[in-house]
Biotite code that builds the C-alpha atoms (Angstrom):
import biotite.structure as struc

atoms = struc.array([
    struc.Atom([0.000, 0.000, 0.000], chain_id="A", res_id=1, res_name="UNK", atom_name="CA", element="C"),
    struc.Atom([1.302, 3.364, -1.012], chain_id="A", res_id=2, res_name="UNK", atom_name="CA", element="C"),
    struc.Atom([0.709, 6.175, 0.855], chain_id="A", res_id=3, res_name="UNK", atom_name="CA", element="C"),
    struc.Atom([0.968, 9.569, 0.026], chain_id="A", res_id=4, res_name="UNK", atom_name="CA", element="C"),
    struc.Atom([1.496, 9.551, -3.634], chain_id="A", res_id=5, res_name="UNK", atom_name="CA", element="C"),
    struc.Atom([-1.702, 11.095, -4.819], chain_id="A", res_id=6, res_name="UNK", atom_name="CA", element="C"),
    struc.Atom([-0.009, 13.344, -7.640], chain_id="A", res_id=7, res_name="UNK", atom_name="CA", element="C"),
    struc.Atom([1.664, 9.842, -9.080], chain_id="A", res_id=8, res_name="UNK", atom_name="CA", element="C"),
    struc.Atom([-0.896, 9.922, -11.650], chain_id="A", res_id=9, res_name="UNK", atom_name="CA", element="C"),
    struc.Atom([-0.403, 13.610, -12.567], chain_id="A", res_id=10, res_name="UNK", atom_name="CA", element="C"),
    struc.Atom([3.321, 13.260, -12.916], chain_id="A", res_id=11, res_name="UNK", atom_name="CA", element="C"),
    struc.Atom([2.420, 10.002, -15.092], chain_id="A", res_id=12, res_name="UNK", atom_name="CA", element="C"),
    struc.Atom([0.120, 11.958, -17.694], chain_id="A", res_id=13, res_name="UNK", atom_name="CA", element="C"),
    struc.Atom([2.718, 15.193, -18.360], chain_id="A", res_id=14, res_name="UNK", atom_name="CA", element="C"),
    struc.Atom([5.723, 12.663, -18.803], chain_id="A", res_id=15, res_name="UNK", atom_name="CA", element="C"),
    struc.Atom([2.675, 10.612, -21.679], chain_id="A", res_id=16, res_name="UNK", atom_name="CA", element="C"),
    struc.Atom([2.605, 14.260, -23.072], chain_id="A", res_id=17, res_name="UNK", atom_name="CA", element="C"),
    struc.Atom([5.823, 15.064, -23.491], chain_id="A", res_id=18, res_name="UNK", atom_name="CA", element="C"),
    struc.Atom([7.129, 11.645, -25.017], chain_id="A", res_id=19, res_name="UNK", atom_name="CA", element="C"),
    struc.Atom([5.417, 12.076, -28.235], chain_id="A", res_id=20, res_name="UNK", atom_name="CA", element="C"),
    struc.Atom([7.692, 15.253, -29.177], chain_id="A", res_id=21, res_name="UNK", atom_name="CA", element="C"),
    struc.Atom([11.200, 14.103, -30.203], chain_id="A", res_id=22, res_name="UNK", atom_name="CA", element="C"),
    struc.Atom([12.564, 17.877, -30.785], chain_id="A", res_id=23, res_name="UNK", atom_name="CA", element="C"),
    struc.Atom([14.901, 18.752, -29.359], chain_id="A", res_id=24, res_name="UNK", atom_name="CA", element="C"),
    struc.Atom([16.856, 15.008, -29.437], chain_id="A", res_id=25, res_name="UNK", atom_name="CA", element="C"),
    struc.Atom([18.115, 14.823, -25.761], chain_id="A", res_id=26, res_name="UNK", atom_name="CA", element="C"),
    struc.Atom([20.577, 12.219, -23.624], chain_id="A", res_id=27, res_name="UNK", atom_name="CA", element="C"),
    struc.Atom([20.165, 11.056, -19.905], chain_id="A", res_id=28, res_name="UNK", atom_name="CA", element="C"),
    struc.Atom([23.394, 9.818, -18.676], chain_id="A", res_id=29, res_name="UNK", atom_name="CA", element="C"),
    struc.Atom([24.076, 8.749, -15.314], chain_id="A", res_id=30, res_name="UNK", atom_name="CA", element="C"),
    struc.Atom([27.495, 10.457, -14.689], chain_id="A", res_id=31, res_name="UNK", atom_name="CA", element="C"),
    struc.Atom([27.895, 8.994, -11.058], chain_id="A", res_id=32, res_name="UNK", atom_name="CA", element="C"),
    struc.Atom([25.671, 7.497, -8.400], chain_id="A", res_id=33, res_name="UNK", atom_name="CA", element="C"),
    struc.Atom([24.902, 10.779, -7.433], chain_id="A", res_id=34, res_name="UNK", atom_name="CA", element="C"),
    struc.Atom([24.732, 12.998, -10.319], chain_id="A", res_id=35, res_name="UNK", atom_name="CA", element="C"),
    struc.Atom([22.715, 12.965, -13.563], chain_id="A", res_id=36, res_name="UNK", atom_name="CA", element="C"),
    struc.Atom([23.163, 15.001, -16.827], chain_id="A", res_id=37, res_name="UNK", atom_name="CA", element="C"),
    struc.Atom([20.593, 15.588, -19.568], chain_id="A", res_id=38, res_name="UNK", atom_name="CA", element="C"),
    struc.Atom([22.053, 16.965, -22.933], chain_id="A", res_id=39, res_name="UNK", atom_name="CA", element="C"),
    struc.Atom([20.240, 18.410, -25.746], chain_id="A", res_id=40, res_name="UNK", atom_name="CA", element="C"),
    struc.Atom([20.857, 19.159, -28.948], chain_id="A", res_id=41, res_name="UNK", atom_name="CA", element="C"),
    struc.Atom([20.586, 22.837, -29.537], chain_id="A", res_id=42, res_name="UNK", atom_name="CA", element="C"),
    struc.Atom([21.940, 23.628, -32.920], chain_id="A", res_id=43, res_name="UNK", atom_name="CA", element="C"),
    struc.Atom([21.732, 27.356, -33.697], chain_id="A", res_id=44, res_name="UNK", atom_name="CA", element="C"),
    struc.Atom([20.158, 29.075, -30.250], chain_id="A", res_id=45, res_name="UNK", atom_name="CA", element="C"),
    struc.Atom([22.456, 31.032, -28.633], chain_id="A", res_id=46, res_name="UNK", atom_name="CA", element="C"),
    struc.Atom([22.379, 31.062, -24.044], chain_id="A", res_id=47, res_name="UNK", atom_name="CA", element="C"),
    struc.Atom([19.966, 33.660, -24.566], chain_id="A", res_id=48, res_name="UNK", atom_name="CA", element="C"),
    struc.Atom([16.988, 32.050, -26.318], chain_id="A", res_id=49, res_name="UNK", atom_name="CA", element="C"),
    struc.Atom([17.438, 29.183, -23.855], chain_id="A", res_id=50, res_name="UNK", atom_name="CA", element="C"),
    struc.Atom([15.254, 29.832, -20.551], chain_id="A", res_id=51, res_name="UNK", atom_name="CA", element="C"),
    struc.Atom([15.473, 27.004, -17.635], chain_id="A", res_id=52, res_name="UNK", atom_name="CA", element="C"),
    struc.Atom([12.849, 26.316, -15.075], chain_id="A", res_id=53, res_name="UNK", atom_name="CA", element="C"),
    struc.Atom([11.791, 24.411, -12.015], chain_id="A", res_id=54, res_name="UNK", atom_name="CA", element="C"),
    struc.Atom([8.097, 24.555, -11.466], chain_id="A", res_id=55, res_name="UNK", atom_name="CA", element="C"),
    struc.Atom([7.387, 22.079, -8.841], chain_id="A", res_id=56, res_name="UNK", atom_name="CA", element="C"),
    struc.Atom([9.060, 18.921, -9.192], chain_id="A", res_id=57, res_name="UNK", atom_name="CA", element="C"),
    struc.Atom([8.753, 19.502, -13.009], chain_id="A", res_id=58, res_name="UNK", atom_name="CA", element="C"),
    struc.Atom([12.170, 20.868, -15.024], chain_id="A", res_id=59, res_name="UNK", atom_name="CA", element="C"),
    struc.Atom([10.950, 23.016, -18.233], chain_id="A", res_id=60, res_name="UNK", atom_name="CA", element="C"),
    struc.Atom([13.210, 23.684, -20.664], chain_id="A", res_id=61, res_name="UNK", atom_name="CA", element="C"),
    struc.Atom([12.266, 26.674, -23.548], chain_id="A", res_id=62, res_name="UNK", atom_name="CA", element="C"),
    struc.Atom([13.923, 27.567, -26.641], chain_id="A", res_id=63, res_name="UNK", atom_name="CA", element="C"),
    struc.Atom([13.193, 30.528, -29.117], chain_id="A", res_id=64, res_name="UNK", atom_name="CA", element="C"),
    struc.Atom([15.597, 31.950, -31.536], chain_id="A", res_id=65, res_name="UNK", atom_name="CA", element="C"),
    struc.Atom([15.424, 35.119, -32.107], chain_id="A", res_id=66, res_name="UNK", atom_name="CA", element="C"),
    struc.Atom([14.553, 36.241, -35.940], chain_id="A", res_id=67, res_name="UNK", atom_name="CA", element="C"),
    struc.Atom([18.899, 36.051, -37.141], chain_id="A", res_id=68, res_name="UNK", atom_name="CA", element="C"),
    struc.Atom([17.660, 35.226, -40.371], chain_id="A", res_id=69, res_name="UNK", atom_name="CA", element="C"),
    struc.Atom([15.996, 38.214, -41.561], chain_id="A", res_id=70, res_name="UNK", atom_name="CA", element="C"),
    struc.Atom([17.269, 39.614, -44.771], chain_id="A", res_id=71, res_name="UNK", atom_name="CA", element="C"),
    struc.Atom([18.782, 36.213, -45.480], chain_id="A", res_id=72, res_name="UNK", atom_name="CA", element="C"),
    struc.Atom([17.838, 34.007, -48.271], chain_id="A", res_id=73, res_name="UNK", atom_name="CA", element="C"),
    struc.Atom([18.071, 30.136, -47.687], chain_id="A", res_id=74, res_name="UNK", atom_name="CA", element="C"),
    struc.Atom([18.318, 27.760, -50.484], chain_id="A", res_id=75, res_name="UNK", atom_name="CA", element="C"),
    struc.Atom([18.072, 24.887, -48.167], chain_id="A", res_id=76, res_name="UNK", atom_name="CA", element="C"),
    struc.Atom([17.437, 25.364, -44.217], chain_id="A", res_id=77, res_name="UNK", atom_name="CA", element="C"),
    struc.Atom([17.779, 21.708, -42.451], chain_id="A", res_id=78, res_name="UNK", atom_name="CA", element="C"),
    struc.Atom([18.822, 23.468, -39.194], chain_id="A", res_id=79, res_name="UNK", atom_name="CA", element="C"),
    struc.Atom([15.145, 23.156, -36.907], chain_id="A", res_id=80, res_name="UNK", atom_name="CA", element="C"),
    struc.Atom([14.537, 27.335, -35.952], chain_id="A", res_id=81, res_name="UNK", atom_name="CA", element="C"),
    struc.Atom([11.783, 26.056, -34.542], chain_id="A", res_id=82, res_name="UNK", atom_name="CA", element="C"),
    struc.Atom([10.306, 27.103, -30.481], chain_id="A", res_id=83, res_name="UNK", atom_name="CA", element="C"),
    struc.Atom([10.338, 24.283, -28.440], chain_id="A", res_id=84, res_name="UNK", atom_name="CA", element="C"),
    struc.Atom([9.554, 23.325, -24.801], chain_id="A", res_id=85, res_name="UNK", atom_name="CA", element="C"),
    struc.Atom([10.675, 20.284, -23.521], chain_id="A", res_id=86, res_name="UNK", atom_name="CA", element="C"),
    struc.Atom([9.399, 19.080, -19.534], chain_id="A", res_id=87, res_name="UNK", atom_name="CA", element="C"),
    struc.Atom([11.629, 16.448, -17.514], chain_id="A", res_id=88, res_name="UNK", atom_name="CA", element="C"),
    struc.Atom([9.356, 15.257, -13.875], chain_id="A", res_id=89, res_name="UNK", atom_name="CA", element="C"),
    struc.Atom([12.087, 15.168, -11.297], chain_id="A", res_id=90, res_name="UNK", atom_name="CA", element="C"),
    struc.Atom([11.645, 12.682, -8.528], chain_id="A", res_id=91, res_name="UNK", atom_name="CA", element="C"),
    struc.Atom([11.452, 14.082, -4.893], chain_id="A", res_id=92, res_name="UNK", atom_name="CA", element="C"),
    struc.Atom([14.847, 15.379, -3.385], chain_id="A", res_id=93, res_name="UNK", atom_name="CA", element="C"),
    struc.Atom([16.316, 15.901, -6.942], chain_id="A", res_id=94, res_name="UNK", atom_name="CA", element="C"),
    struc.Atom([17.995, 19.028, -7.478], chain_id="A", res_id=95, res_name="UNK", atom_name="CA", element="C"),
    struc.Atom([19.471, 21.019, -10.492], chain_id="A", res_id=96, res_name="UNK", atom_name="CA", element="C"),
    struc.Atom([23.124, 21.854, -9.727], chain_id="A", res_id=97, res_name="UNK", atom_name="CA", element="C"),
    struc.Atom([23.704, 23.941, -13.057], chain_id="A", res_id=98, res_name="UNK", atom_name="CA", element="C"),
    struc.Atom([23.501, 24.162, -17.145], chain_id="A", res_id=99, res_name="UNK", atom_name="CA", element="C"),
    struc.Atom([25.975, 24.879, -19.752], chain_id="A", res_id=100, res_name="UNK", atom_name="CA", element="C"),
    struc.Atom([26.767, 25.314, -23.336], chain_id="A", res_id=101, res_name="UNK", atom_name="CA", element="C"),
    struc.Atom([29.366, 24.106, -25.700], chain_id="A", res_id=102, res_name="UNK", atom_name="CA", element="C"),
    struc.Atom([29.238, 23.122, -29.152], chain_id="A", res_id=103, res_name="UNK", atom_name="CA", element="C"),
    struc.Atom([25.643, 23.161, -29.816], chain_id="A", res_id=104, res_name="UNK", atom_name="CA", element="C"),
    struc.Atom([24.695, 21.237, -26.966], chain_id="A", res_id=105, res_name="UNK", atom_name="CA", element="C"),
    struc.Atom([22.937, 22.164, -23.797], chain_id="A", res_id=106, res_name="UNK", atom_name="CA", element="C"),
    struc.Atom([24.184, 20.452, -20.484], chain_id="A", res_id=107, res_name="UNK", atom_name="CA", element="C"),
    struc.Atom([21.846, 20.150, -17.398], chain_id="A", res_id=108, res_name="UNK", atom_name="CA", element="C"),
    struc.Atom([23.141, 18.353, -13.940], chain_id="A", res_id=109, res_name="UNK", atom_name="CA", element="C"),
    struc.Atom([21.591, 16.619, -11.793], chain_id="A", res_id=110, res_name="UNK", atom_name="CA", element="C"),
    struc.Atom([21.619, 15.823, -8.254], chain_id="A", res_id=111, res_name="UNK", atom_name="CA", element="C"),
    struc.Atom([20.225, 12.873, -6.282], chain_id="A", res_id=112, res_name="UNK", atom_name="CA", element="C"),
    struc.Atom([21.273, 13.347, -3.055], chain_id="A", res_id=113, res_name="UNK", atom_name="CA", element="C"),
    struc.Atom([21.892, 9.541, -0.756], chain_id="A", res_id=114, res_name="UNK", atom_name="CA", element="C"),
    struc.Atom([18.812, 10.056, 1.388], chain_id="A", res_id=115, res_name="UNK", atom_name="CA", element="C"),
    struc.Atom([19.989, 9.497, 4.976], chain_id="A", res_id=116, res_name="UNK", atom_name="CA", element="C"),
    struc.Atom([18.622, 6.645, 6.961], chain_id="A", res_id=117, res_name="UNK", atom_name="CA", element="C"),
    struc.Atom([16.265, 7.489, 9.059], chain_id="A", res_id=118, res_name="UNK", atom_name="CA", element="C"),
    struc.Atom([14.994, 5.096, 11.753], chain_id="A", res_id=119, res_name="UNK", atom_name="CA", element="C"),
    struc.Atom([12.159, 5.747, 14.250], chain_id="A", res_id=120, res_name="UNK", atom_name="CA", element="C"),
    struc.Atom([10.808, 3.688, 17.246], chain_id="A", res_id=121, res_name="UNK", atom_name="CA", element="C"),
    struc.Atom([7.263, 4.391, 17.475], chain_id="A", res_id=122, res_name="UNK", atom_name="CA", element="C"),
    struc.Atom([6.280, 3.695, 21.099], chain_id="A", res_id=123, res_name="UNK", atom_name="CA", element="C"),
    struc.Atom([3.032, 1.443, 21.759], chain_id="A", res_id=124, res_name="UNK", atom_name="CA", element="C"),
    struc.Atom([0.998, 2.843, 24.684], chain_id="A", res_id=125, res_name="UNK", atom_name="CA", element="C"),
    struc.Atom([-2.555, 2.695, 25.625], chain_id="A", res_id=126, res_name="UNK", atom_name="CA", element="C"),
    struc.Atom([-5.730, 3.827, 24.359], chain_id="A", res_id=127, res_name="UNK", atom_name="CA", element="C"),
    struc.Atom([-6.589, 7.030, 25.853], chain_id="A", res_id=128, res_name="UNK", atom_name="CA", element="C"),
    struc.Atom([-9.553, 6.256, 28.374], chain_id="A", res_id=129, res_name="UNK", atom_name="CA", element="C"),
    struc.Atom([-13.084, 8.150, 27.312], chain_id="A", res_id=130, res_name="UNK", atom_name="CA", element="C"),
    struc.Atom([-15.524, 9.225, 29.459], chain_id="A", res_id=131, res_name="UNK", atom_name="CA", element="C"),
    struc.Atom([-18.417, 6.873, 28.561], chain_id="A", res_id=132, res_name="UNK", atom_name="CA", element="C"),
    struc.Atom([-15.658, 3.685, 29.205], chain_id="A", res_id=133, res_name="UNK", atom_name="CA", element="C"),
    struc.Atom([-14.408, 5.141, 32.408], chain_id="A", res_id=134, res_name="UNK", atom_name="CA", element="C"),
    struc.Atom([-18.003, 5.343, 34.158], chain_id="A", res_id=135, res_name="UNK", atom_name="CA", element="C"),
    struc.Atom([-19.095, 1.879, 33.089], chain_id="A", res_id=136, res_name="UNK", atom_name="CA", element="C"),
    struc.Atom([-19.037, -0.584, 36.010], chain_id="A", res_id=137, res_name="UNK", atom_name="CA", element="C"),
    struc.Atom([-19.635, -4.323, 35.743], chain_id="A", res_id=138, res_name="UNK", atom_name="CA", element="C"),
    struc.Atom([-22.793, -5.601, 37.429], chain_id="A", res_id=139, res_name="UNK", atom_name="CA", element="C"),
    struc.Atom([-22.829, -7.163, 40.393], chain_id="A", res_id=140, res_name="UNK", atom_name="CA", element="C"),
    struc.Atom([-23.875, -11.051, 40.126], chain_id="A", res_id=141, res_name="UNK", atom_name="CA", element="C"),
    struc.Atom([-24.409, -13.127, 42.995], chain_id="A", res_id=142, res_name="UNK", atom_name="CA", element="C"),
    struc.Atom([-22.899, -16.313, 42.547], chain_id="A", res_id=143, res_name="UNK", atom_name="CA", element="C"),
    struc.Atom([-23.500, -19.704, 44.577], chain_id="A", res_id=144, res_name="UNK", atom_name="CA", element="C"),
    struc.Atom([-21.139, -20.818, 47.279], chain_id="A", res_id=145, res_name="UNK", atom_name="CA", element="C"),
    struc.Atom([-20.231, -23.803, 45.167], chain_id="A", res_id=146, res_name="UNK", atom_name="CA", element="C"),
    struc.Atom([-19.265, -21.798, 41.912], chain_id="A", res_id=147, res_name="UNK", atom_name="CA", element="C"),
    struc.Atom([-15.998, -20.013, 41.425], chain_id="A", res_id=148, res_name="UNK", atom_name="CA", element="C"),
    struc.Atom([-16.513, -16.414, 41.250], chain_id="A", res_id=149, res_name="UNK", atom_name="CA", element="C"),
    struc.Atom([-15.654, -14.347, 37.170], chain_id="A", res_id=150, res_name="UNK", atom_name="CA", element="C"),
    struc.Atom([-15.338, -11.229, 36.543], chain_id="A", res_id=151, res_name="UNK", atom_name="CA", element="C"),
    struc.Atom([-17.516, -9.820, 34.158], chain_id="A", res_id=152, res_name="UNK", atom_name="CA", element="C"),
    struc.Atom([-16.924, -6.485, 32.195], chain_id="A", res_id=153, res_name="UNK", atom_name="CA", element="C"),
    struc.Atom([-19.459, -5.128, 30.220], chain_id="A", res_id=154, res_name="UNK", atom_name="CA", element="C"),
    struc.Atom([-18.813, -4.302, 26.743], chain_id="A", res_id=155, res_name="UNK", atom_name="CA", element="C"),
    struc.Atom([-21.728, -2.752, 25.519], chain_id="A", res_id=156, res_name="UNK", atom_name="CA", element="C"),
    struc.Atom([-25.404, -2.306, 27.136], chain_id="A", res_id=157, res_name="UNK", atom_name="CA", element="C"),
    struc.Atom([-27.199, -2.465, 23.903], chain_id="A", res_id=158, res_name="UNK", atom_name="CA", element="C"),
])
């Protein structure tokens, strides 16, 4: 039984969402047990049409190039100067360290911190008396010489 993870199906539907879009072409690589690094392929924007957020546990990458081409005439333009916005869900405790350029390619890291161990003894004690089960008595019952005497606790009067 999980507990707790009421937004599991939320995070499940944007990731469904965000798979069918293969632009920009991106790389996960684990780069230690700790660290991550996603890489995408950024051909032709520059750091400042390239906007990073974290909204939530959600990492949103945006791209826009500005209009370079004006006044230019293309014969052939295979080079995507398209917008884009590309979403990675980030698990709980995962934090971005940092992002970087170089040669077309646009470097995020990672963290996953070791989450610490963390053990608790939960004492058992008793149920807190209520009024209504502290003013309940057990009847009185005379019982025959002959018989060995019970107690008797009454549960309910009903």
């Amino acid at each position: 039984m999980f507990l707790g993870f009421d937004h599991l199906e939320q995070m499940l539907e944007r990731a469904s969402k965000n798979a069918s879009d293969g632009y920009p072409p991106y790389n996960i690589e684990q780069v230690s047990p700790t660290t991550l690094r996603i890489t995408l392929a950024v051909a032709g924007f520059v750091m400042e049409d390239l906007h990073i957020t974290q909204e939530d546990n959600q990492l949103v990458i945006r791209g826009r190039q500005s209009d370079y081409g004006q006044g230019r005439i293309f014969l052939h333009r295979g080079i995507a100067a398209r917008q884009f916005q590309k979403a990675f869900v980030l698990a709980e405790g995962i934090e971005v360290g940092g992002a970087w350029m170089d040669n077309g390619l646009l470097h995020i890291e990672l963290a996953r911190p070791q989450p610490e161990v963390r053990v608790r003894k939960i004492e058992i004690g008793r149920a807190p008396a209520t009024p209504a089960s502290r003013d309940r008595v057990a009847p009185v019952v005379d019982v025959p010489a002959g018989r060995k005497q019970r107690v008797v606790r009454v549960i309910d009067e009903e």
